[in-house]
C-alpha positions in Angstrom: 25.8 52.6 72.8 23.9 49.3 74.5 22.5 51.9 76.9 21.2 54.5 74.0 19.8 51.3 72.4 17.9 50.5 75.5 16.8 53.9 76.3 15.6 54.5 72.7 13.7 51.0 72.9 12.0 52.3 76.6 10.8 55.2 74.9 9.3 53.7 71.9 7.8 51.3 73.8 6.5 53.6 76.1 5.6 56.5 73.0 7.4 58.8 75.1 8.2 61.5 72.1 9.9 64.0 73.7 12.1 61.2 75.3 12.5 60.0 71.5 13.3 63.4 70.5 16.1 64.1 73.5 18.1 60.7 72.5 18.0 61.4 69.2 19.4 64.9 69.6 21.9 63.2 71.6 23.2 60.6 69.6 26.8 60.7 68.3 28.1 58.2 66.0 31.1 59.0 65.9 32.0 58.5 69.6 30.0 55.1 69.0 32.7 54.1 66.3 35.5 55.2 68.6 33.9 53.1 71.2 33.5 49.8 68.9 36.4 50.1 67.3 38.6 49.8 71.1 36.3 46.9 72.2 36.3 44.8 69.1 38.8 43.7 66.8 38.4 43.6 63.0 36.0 41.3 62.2 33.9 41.4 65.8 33.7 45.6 64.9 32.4 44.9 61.7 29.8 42.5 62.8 28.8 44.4 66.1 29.0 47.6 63.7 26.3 46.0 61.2 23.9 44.3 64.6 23.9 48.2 65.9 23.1 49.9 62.9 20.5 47.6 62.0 19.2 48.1 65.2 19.1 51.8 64.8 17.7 51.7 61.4 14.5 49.6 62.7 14.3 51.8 65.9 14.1 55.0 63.7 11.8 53.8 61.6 9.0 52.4 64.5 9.9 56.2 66.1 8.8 58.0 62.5 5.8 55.8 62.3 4.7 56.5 65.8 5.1 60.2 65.3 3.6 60.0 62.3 0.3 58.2 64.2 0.9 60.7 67.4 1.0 63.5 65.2 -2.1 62.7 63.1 -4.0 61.9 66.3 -3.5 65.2 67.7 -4.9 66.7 63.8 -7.9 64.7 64.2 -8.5 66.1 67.8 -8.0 69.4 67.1 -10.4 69.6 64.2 -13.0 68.1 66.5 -12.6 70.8 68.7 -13.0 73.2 66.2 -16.3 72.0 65.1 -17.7 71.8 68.4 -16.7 75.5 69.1 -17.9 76.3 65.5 -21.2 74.2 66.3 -21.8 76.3 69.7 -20.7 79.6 68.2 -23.3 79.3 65.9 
């Protein structure tokens, strides 16, 4: 799980999308509980449980924000280019 935290970080940071898009298409949760709950007792899985999650929920939420902005960048572009070709067609 630390690694698919650190991956998912890289590729935010680095507004990789289609990196976003292959770790989140590759995220399993339940093999993440299996694998907290054999490392941690009780009270350490709960609060280890609660730190990854929250993690997750932040990271999720930069990643929709930056698609959102990639995705409205590439709008913007292509209705530029379709006024230039609709300027020079004319």
């Amino acid at each position: 799980m630390k690694q698919w935290l650190s991956d998912f970080k890289l590729a935010l940071i680095q507004e990789d999308i289609d990196k976003l898009e292959s770790l989140l298409n590759t995220l399993d949760l339940k093999k993440m509980l299996e694998d907290l709950a054999r490392d941690f007792q009780s009270d350490e899985l709960k609060d280890k449980l609660n730190d990854n999650l929250e993690q997750m929920r932040a990271l999720l939420q930069e990643a929709i924000v930056l698609m959102n902005v990639k995705k409205n960048s590439k709008a913007c572009e292509i209705q530029k280019i379709q006024k230039a070709l609709k300027y020079f067609k004319d």
